[in-house]
Z-matrix of the N, CA and C atoms (Angstrom, degrees):
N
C 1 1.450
C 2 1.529 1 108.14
N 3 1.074 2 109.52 1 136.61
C 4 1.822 3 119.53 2 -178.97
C 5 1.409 4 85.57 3 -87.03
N 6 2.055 5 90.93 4 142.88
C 7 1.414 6 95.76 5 144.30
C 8 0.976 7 147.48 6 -78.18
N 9 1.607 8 145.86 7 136.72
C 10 1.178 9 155.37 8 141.27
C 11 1.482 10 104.17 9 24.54
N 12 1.580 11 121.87 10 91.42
C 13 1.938 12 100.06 11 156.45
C 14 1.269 13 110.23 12 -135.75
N 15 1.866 14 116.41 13 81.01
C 16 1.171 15 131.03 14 150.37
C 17 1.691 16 110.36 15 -73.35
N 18 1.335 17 94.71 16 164.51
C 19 1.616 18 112.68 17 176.53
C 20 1.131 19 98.35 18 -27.33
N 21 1.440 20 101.67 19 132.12
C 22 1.751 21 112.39 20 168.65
C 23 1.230 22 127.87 21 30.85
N 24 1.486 23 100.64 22 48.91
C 25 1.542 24 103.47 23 160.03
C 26 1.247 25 120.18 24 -66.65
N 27 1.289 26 121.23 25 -77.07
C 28 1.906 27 106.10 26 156.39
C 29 1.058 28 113.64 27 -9.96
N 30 1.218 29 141.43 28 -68.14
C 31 1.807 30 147.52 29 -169.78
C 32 1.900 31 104.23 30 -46.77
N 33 1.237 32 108.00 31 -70.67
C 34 1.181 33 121.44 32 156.45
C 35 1.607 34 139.95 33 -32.45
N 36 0.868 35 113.75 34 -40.38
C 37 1.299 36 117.01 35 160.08
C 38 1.426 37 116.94 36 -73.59
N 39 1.486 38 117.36 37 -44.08
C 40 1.626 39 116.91 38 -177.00
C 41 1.184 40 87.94 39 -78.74
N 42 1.075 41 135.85 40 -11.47
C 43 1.942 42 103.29 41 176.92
C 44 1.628 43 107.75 42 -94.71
N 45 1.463 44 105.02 43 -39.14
C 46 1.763 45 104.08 44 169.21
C 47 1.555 46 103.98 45 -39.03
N 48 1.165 47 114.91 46 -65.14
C 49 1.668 48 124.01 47 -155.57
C 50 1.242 49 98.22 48 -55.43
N 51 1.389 50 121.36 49 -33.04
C 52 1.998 51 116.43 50 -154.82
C 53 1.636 52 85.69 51 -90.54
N 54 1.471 53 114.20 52 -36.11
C 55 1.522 54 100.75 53 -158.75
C 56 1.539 55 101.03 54 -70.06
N 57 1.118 56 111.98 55 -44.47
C 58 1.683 57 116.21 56 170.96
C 59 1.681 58 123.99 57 -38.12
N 60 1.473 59 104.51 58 -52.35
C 61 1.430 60 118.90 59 176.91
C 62 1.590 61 99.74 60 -63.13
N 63 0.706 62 132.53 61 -60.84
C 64 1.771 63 157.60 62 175.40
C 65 1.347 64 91.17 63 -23.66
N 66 1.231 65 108.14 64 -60.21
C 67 2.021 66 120.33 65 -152.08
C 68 1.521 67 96.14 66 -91.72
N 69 1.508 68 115.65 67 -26.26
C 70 1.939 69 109.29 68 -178.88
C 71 1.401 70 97.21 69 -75.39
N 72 1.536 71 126.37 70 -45.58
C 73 1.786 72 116.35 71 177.95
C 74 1.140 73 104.10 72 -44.87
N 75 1.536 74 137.53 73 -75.74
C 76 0.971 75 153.18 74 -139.24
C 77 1.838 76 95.79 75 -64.66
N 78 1.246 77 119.19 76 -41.70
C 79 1.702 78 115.02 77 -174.11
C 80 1.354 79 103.83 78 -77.73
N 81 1.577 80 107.27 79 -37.06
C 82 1.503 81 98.75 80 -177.29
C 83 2.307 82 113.84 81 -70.88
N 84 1.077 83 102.42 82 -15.04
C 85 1.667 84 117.55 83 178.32
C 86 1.208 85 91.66 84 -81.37
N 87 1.451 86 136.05 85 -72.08
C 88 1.434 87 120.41 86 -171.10
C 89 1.787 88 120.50 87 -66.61
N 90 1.413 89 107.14 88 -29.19
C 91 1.757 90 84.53 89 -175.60
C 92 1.569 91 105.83 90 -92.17
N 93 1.477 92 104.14 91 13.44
C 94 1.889 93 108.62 92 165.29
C 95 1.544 94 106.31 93 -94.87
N 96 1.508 95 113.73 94 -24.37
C 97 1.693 96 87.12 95 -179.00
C 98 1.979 97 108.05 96 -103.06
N 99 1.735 98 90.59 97 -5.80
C 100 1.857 99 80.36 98 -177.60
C 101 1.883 100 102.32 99 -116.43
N 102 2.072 101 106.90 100 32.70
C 103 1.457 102 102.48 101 166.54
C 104 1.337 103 123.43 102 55.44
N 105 1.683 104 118.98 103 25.72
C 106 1.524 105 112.31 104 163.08
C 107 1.062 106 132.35 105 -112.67
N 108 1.517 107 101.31 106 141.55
C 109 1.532 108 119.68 107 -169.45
C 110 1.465 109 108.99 108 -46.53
N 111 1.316 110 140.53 109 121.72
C 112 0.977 111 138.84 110 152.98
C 113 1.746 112 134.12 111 -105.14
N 114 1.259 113 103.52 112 36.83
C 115 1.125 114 111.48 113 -168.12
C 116 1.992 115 111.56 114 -99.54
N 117 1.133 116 127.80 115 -173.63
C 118 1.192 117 119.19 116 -178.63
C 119 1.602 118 137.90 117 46.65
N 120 1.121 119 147.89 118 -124.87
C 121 1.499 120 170.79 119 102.76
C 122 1.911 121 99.63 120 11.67
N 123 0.956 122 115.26 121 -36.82
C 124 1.780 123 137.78 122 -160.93
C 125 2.076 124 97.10 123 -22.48
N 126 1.034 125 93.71 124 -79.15
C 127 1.446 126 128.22 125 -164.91
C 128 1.566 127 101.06 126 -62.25
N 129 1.409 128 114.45 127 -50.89
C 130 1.620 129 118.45 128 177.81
C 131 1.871 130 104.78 129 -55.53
N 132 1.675 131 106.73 130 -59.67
C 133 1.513 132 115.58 131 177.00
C 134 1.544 133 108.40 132 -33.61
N 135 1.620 134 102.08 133 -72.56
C 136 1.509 135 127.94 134 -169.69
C 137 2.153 136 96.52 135 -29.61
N 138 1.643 137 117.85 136 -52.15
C 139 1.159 138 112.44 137 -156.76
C 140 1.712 139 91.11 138 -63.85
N 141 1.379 140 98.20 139 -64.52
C 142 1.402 141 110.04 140 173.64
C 143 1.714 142 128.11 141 4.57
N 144 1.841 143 83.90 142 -76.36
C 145 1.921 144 95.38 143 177.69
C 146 1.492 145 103.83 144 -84.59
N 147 1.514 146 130.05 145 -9.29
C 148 1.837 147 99.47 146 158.69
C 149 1.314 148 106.70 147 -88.61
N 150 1.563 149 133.56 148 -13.19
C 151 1.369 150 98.76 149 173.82
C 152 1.746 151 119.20 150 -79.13
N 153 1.241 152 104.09 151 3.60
C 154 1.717 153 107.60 152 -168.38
C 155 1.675 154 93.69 153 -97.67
N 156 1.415 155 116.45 154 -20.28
C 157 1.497 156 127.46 155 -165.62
C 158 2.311 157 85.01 156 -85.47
N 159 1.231 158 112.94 157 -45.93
C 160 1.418 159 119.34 158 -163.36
C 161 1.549 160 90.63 159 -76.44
N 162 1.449 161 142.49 160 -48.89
C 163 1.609 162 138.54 161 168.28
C 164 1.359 163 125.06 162 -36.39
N 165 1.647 164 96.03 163 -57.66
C 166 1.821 165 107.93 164 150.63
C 167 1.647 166 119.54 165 -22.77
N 168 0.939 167 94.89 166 -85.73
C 169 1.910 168 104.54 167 177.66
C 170 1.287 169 115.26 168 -48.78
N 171 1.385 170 123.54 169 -50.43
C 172 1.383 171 127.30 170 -166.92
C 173 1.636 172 91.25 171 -53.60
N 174 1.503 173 106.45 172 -67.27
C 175 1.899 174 102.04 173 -175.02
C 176 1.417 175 116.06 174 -57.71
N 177 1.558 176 117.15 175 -20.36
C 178 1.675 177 86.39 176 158.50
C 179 1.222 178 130.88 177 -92.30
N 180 1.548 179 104.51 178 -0.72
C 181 1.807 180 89.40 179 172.03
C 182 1.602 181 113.69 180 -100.00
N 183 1.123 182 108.61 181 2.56
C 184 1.351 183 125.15 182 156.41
C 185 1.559 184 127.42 183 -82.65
N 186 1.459 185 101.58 184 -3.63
C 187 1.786 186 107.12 185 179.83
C 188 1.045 187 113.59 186 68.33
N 189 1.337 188 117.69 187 12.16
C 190 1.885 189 102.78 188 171.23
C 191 1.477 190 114.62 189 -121.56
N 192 1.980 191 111.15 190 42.23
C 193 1.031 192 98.65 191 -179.34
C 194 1.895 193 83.90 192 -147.57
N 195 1.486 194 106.93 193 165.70
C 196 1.724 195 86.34 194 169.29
C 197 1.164 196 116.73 195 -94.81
N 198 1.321 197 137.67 196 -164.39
C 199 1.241 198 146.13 197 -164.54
C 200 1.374 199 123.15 198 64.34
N 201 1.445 200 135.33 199 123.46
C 202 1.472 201 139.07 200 148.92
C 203 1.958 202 114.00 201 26.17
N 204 1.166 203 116.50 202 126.11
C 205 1.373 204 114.50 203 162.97
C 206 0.989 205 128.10 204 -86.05
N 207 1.514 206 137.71 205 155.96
C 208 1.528 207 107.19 206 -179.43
C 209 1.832 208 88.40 207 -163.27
N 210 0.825 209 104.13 208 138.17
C 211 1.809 210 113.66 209 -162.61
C 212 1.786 211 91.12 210 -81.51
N 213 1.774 212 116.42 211 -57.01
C 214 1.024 213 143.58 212 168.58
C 215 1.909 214 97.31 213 -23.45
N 216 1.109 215 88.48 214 -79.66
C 217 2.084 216 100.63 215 -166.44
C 218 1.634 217 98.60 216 -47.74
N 219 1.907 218 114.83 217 -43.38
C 220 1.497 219 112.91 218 173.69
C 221 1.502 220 130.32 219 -34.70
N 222 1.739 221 94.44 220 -55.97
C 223 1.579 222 97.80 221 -177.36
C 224 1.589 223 109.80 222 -83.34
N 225 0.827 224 116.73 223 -28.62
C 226 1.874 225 111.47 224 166.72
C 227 1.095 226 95.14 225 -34.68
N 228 1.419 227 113.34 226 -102.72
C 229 1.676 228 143.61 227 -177.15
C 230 2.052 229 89.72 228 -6.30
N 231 1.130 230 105.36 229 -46.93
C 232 1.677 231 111.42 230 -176.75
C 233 1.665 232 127.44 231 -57.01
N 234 1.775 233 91.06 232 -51.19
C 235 1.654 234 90.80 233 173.40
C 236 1.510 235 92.59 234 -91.15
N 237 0.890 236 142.99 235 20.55
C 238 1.612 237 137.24 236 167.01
C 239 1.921 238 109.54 237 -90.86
N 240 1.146 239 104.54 238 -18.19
C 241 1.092 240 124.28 239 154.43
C 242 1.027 241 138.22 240 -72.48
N 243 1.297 242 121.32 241 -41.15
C 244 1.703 243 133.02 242 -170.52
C 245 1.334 244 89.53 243 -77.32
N 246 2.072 245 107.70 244 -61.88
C 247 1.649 246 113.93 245 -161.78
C 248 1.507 247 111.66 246 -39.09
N 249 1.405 248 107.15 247 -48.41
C 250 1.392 249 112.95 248 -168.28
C 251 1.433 250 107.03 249 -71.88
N 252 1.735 251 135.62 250 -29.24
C 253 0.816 252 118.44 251 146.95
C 254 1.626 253 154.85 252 -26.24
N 255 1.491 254 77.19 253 -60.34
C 256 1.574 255 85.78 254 -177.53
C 257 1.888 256 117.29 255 -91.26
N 258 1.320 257 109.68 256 -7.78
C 259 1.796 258 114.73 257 135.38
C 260 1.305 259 115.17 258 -50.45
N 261 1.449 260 123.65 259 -63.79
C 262 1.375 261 112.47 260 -167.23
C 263 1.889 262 112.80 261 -73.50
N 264 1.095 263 110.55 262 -30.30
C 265 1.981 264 114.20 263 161.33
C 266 1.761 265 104.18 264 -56.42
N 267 1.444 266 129.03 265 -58.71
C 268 1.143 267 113.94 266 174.29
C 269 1.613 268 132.39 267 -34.12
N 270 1.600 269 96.30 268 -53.40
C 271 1.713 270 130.26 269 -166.28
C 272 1.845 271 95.87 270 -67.39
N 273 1.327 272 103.88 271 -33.48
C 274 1.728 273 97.42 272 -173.35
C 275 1.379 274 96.95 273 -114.48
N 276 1.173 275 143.43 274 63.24
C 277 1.501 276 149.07 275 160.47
C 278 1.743 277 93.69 276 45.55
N 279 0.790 278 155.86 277 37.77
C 280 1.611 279 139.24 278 141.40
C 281 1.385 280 127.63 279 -71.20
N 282 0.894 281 105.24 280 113.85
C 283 1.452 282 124.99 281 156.42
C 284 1.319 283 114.96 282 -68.12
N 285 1.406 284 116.33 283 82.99
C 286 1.305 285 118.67 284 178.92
C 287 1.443 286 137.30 285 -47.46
N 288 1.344 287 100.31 286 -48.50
C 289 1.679 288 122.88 287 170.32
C 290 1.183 289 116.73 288 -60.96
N 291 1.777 290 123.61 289 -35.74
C 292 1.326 291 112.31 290 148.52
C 293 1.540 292 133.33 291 -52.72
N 294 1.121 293 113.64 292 -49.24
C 295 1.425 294 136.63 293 -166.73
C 296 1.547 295 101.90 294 -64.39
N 297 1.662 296 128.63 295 -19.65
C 298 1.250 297 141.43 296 -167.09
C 299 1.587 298 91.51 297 -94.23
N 300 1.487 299 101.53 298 -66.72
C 301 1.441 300 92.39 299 169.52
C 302 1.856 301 131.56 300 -44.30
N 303 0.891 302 104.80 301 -29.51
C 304 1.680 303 96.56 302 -163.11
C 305 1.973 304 84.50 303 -96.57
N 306 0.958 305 104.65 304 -34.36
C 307 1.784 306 96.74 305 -177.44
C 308 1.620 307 130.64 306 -78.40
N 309 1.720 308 92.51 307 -45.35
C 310 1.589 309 100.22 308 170.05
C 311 1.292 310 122.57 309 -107.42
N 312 1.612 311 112.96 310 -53.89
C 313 1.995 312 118.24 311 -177.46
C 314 1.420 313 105.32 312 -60.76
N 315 1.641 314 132.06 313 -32.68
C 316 1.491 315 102.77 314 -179.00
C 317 1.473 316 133.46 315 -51.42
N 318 1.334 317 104.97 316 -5.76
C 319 1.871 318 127.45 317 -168.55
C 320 1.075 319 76.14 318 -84.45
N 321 1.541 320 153.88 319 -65.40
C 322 1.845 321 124.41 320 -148.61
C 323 1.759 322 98.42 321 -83.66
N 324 1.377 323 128.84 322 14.30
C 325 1.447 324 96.20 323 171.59
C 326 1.102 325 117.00 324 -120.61
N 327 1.922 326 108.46 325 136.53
C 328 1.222 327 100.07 326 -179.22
C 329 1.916 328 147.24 327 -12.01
N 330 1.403 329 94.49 328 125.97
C 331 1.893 330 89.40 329 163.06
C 332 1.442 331 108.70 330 -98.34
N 333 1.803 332 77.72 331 161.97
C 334 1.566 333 110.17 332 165.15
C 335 1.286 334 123.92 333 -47.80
């Protein structure tokens, strides 16, 4: 199977990789100055309660939840998702950008 070479794949990867590196400082700075355990289950949970924190929002800006809508709180709740994502792909050996490739980008390349 060829790899994936839509637009800025090169581009794409160096920004996956930096945003990842970017987002592991940043977890390792916060659970050193607010003392959390990050060991075990940590990272799997963590995706867990922002995607239940990102469901939240969606139903209130969809009106089927109570409280205030806020487009703003939506996309947080969103990269609060990815970040924690791509901690928990680090934490379990994934290679994400592979895993994109073999699951989603092989669909844009040509068939036989």
């Amino acid at each position: 199977m060829a790899a994936y070479q839509g637009a800025g794949r090169g581009l794409m990867t160096l920004v996956l990789k930096a945003l990842q590196a970017d987002v592991l400082r940043i977890s390792d700075i916060y659970a050193r100055e607010h003392n959390i355990d990050r060991s075990g289950d940590w990272a799997l949970l963590k995706v867990q309660e922002e995607l239940g924190e990102l469901t939240a929002e969606h139903l209130r800006m969809s009106g089927r939840a109570r409280g205030e809508a806020d487009a703003g709180k939506l996309g947080d709740e969103a990269a609060d998702v990815l970040g924690m994502l791509l901690i928990y792909c680090d934490r379990a050996g994934i290679d994400i950008e592979q895993a994109m490739q073999r699951k989603w980008l092989h669909w844009l390349e040509p068939r036989a």
